[in-house]
N, C-alpha and C positions, 0 to 999 in steps of 0.2 A: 453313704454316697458312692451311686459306682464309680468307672473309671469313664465312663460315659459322659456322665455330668458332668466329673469335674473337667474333662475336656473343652464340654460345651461354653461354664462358667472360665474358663483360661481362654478362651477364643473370644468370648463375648467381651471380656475387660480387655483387650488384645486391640477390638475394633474399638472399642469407649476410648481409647488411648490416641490413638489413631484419628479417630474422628473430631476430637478433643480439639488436637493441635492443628490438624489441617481448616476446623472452625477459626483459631486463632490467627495462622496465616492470611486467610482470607480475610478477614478484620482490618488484621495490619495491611494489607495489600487494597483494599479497598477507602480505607480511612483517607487518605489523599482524595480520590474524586468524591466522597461526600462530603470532605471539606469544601472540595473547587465549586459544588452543587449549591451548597448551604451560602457561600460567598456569592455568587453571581448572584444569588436569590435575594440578598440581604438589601435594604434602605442604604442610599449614601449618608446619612446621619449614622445610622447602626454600625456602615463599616468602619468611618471616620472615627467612630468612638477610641478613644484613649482607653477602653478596658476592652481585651480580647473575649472577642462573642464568637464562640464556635455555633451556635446554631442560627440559624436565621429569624426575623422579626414578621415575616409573612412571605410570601407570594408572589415577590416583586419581577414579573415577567414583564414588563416594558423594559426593564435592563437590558434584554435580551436586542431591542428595539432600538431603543437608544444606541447601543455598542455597534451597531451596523448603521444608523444613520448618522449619527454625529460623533460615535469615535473614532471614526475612519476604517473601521473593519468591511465598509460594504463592498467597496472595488477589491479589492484582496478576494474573499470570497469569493466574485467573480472569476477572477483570476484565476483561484485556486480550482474550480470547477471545470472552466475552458482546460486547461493543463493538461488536471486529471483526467478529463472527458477522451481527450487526445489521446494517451500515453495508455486507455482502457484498453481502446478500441486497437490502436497503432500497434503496440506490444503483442497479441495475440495473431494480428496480421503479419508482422515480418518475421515472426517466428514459424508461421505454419509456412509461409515462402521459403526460408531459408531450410526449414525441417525436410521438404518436402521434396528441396533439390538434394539433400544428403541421404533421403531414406527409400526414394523412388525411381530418381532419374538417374540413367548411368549416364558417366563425364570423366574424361582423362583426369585424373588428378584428384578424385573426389575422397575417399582415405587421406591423402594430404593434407590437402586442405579443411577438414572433418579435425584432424588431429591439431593441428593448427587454429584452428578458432578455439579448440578447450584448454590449450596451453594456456591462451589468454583471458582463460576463466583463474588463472593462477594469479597473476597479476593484481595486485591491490589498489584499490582505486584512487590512494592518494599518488599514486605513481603517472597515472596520466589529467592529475589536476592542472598542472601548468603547461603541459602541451594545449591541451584544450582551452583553457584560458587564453592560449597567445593565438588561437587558430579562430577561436569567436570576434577577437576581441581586432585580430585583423581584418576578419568580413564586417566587421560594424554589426554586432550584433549581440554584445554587451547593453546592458542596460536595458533588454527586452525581454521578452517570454520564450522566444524561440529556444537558449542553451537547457530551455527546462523541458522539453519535448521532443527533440528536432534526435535524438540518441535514437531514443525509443520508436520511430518512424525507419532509422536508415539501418540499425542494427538493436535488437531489441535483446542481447546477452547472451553469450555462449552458454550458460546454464540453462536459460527459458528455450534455445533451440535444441540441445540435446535431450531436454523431458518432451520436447512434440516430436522429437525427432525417433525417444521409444513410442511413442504409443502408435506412429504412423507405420515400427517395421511389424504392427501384431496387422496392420491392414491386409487381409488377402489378397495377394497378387492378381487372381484371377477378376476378380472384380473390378480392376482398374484394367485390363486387359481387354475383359466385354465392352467397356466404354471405350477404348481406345480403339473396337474393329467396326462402333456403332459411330466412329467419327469426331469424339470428344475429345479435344486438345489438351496437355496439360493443364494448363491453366484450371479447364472445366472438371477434369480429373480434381485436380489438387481441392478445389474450395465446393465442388458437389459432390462429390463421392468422400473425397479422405475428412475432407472438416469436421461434418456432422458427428465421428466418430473420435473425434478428439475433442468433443465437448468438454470435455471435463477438467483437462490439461488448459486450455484454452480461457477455459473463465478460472479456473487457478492462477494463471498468469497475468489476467485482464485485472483481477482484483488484486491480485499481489503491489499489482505495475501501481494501482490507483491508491493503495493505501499507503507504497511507501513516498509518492509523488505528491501526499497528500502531508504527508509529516516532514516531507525534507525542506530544512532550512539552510544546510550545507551549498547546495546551488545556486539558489538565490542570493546567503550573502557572498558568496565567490564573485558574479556577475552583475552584481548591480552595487553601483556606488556612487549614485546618483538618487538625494531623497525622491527625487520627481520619477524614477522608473518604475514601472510596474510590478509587484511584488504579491507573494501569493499571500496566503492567508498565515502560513505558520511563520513566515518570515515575519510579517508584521506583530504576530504577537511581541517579537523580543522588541524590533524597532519602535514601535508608539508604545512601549508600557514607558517610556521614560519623557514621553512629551507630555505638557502642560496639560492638556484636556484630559487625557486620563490616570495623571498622578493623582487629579483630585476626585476620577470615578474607578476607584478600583474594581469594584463590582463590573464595569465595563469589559474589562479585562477577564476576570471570572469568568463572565456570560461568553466572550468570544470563544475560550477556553475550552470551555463546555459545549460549542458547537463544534470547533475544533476535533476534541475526542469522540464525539455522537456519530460522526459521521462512519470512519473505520468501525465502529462498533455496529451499526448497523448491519455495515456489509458485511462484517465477519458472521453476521447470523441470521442474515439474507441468505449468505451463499455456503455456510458452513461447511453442508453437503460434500459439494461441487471441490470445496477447497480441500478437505480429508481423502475427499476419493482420489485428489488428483494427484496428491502426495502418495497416498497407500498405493498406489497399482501406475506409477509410472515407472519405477522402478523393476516391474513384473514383466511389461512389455517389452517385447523383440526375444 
């Protein structure tokens, strides 16, 4: 056997090994939501059973039905849509606003202030939990939807403005220069010339904003503490698994569960793309 071979048979067991275990992780790491799948799908007899059934008993998709019409999961979902819908769109707009006065327009103080908002990318977010708590909670505006959007509208993070803030300094000067002697105001400048071009930052951010808006439970139980206020979808998982109606339809619970995680998984590969690119080459620019 040459030395060739045995090379080739030393690399080959190499990846066998390798592929082995990374097969195994994925198993473990998977085994949870084909549980959460095989539960939501299961009969309320099947789940109620006193002997543990990991697999399901058929196809029970009206679960899915029920859990949104009578186990209260349907307004939540609402909710959580309006939210997320919001905080999509909102997020990518006050970032390219606030990017666009750091990376385009000259203004006394604008290094200053540029440095100044990234400090406060340092700052850990439980540190401004109870300021903002007693600043909601004084407008009356506790116990609604607003504290879960209203950020993402007036300031949408000193991290998401300095990734639009690189991709806007690779913009050519001159190009917003021709628009500017053709008559075109900032404004017109910032969202028809410079946008189109930070596509990719832009839905990085929109989708980022909506999937983590989409799992946060931390907001809502901060601000609402009142059973009758409005609450999103992943709030409500914790909240109703422990009322009457569906301690006795666990599967209800499953099924919402399972809408729950569906959704970010989509967009993650919907926008896959869009979301690697914006990561790989925001760092490149300026």
């Amino acid at each position: 056997m040459t030395t060739n071979q045995k090379q080739k048979i030393r690399s080959n067991a190499v990846k066998g090994v390798m592929y082995f275990f990374l097969v195994l992780i994925a198993v473990i790491l998977l085994f949870p939501y084909v549980f959460m799948l095989n539960r939501g799908l299961m009969s309320n007899e099947w789940i109620l059973d006193s002997y543990m059934h990991y697999w399901t008993d058929g196809l029970h998709f009206s679960n899915y039905v029920a859990a949104f019409r009578d186990g209260g999961y349907g307004m939540p979902l609402v909710y959580s849509i309006a939210v997320c819908a919001i905080v999509f769109v909102s997020t990518p707009f006050a970032s390219m606003l606030a990017a666009y006065a750091f990376a385009k327009l000259e203004w006394i103080g604008r290094s200053f202030v540029f440095s100044v908002m990234m400090v406060t990318a340092l700052l850990p977010g439980i540190v401004t939990q109870i300021p903002l708590y007693v600043l909601y909670n004084d407008l009356g505006m506790t116990n609604t939807l607003l504290p879960l959007f209203l950020p993402g509208i007036f300031f949408s993070g000193a991290m998401n403005v300095f990734l639009t803030r690189q991709f806007l300094m690779s913009v050519p000067r001159e190009m917003e220069e021709s628009a500017k002697l053709d008559g075109a105001n900032a404004l017109v400048r910032c969202f028809v010339i410079c946008m189109p071009l930070c596509a990719p930052i832009l839905i990085y951010l929109g989708v980022s904003a909506f999937i983590a808006a989409w799992g946060d439970y931390l907001t809502p139980s901060m601000y609402n503490n009142s059973t009758d206020a409005p609450y999103t979808l992943a709030y409500a998982l914790y909240d109703m698994t422990g009322r009457e109606t569906n301690s006795v339809h666990p599967e209800w619970i499953f099924a919402a569960a399972t809408i729950t995680s569906l959704v970010p998984t989509i967009l993650f590969t919907v926008f896959q793309k869009y979301l690697i690119e914006g990561v790989q080459t925001a760092g490149l620019k300026g």
